[in-house]
C-alpha positions as CSV (number, residue, x, y, z in Angstrom):
1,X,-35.9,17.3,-4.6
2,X,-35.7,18.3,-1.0
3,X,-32.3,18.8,0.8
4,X,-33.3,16.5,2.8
5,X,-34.1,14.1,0.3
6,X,-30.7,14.8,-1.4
7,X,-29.0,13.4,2.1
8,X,-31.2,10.3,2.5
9,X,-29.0,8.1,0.4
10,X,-25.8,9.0,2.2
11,X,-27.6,8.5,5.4
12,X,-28.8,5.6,4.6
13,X,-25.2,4.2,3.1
14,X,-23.4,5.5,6.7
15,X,-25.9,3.1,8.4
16,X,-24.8,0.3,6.0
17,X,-21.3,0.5,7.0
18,X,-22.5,0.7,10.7
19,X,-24.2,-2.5,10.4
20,X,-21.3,-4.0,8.4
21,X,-18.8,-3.0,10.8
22,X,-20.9,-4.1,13.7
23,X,-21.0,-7.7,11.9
24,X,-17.6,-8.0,11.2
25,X,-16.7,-6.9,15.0
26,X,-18.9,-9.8,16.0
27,X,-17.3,-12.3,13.8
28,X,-14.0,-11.7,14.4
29,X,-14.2,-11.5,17.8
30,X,-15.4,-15.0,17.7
31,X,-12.6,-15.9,15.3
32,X,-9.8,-14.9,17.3
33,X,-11.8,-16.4,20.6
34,X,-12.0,-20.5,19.0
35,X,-10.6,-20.1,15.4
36,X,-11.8,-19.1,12.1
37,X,-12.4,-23.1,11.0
38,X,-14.5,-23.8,14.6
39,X,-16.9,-20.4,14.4
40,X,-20.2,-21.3,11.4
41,X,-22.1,-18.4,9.9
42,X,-25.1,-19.4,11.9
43,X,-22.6,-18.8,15.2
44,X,-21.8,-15.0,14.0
45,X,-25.4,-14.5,13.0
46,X,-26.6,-15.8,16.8
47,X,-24.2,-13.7,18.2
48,X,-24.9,-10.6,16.0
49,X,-28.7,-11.4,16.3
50,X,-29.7,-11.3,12.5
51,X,-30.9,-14.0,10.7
52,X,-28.0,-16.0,8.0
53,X,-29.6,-14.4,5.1
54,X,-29.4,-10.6,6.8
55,X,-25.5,-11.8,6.9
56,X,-25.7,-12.7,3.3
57,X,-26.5,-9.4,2.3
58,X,-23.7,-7.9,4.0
59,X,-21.0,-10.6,3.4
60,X,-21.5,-13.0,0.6
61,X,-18.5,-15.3,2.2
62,X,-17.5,-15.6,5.9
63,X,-13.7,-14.9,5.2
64,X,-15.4,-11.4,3.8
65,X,-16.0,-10.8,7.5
66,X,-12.5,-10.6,8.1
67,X,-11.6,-9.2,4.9
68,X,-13.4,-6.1,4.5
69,X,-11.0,-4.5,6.7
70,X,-8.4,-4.6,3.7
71,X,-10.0,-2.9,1.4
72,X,-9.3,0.7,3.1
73,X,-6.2,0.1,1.0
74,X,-7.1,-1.5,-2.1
75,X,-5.5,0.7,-5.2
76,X,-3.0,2.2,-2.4
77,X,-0.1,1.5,-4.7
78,X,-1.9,3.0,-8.0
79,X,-2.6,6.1,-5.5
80,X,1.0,6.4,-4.8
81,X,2.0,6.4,-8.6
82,X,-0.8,8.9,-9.7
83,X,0.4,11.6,-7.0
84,X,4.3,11.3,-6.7
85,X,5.9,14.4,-7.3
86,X,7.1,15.7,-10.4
87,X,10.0,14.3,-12.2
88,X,9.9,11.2,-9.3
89,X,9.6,8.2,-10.8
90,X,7.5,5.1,-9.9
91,X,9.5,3.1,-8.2
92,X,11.0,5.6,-6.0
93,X,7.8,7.3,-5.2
94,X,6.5,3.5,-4.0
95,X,10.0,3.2,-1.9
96,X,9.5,6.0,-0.7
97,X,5.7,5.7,0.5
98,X,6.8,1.8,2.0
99,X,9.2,3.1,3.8
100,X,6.9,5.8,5.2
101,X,4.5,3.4,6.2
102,X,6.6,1.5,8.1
103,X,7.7,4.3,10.0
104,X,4.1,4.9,11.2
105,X,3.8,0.9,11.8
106,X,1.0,0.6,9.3
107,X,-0.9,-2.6,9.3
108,X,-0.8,-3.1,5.8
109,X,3.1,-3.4,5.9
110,X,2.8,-6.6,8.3
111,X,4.8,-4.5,10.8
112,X,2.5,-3.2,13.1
113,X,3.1,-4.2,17.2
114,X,-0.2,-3.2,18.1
115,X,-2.3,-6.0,20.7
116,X,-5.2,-5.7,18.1
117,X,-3.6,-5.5,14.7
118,X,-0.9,-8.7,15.7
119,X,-4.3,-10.4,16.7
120,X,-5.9,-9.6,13.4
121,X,-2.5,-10.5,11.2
122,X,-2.3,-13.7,12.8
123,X,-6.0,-14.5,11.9
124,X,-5.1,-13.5,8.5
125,X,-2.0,-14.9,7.7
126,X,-2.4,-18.1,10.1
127,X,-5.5,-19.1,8.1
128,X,-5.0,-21.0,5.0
129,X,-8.5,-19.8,3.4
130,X,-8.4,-16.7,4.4
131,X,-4.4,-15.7,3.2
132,X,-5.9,-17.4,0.0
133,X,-8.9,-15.1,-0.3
134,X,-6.7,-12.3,-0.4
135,X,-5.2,-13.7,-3.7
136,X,-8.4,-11.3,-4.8
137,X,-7.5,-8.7,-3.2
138,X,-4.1,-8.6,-5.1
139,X,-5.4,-9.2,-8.6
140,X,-7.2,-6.2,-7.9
141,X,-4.4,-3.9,-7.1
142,X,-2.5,-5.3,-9.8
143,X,-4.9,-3.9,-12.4
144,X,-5.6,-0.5,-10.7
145,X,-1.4,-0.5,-10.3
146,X,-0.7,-1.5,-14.7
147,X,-3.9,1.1,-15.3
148,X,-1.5,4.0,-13.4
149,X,1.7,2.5,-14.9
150,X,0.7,2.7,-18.7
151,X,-0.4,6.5,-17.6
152,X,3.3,7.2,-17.4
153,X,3.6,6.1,-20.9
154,X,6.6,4.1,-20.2
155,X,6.4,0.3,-21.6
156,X,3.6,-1.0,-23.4
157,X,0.5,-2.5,-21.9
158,X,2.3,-6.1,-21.0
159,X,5.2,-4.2,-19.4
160,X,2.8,-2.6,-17.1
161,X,0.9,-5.5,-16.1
162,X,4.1,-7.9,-15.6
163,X,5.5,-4.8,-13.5
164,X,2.5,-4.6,-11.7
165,X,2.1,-8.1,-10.6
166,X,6.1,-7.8,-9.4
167,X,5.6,-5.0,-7.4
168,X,2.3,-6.0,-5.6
169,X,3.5,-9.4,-4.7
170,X,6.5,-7.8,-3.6
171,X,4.9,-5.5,-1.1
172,X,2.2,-9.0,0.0
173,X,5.8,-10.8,0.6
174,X,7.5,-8.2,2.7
175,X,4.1,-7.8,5.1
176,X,4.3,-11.2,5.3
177,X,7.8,-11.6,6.6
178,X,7.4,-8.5,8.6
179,X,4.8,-10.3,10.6
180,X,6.8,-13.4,10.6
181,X,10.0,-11.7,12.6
182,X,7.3,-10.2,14.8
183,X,5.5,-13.4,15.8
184,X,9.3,-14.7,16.1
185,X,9.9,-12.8,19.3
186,X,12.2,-10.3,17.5
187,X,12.2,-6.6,19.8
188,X,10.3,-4.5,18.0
189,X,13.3,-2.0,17.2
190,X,15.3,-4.6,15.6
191,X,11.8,-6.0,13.3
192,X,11.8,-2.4,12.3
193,X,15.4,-2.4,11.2
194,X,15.5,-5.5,9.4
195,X,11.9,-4.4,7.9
196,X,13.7,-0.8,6.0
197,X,16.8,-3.4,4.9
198,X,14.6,-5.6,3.4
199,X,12.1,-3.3,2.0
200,X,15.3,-1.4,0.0
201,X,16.9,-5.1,-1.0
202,X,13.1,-6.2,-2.7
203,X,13.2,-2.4,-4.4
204,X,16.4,-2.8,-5.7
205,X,15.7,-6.1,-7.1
206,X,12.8,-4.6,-9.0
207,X,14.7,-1.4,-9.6
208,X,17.2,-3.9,-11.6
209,X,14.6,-5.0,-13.5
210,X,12.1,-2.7,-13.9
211,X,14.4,0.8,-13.6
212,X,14.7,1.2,-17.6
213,X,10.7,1.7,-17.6
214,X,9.5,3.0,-14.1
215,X,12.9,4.3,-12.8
């Protein structure tokens, strides 16, 4: 096999995610422009000029349109555990990396003050199917998160998977009352204040419960 040949199918996957990307622009421009309820599939695909089935292929659900964009950090939390540093425990190494990210106003803390990003998180989280949809997106992470937790060898398999469900809805929760205080007016610099207080008060609570196994 050629080198050329050897490159085709990575070429050809870059120009998949092109295409998917260039859909999903399309779409969610339209959302945030007249509402995620108001916009059909056969809108986006007018507007994107492909036919509803080239759509399909690409998106199997219209919320997938808005979704996608997600999935960058699906398994993030099972990432964190796999490559904390020795002799730091679970927990802490999570803190730690939430904390982080809200320093660097991280969309996927709920605290970012970004034009776009508040644009995107109200579509999200002001749409009733699409906060549902990411009900997926969590049960996901949870498994990925348990996987990494029984790798520490602390707690059986249920302990792992009722800590992981604890700690994932923990961090959807905090997101979603960090974009609450934003939408609520609050400056910025205070959000990001009350964001680190409450981030520590939610890992306490689960260091209280979960410290004997994951520290």
């Amino acid at each position: 096999m050629s080198e050329q040949q050897e490159q085709q199918p990575g070429l050809r996957e870059r120009k998949k995610q092109r295409t998917r990307q260039a859909l999903s622009d399309v779409a969610i421009a339209l959302f945030l422009e007249h509402g995620f309820d108001k916009v059909s599939v056969a809108d986006i695909a007018a507007a994107a000029e492909v036919s509803k089935p080239t759509l399909f292929r690409y998106f199997p659900a219209k919320e997938d349109l808005v979704l996608h964009r997600i999935a960058d950090h699906q398994g993030e939390a099972a990432r964190v555990v796999r490559g904390r540093e020795p002799g730091q425990s679970p927990l802490a190494a999570l803190r730690a990396h939430f904390h982080a990210r809200l320093d660097a106003r991280d969309p996927v803390t709920g605290f970012s003050d970004h034009p776009a990003v508040r644009a995107f998180h109200d579509l999200v989280y002001g749409t009733p199917s699409l906060l549902a949809r990411t009900v997926g997106f969590t049960a996901r992470d949870e498994k990925e998160l348990a996987d990494a937790l029984r790798e520490t060898g602390a707690g059986d398999e249920l302990t792992a998977w009722l800590a992981a469900a604890q700690i994932v809805t923990v961090h959807h929760h905090l997101a979603l009352a960090n974009w609450r205080t934003l939408t609520s007016g609050c400056a910025p610099s205070e959000a990001l204040v009350r964001a680190h207080a409450d981030a520590e008060r939610a890992f306490d609570l689960l260091g209280a419960g979960l410290g004997g196994h994951y520290g």
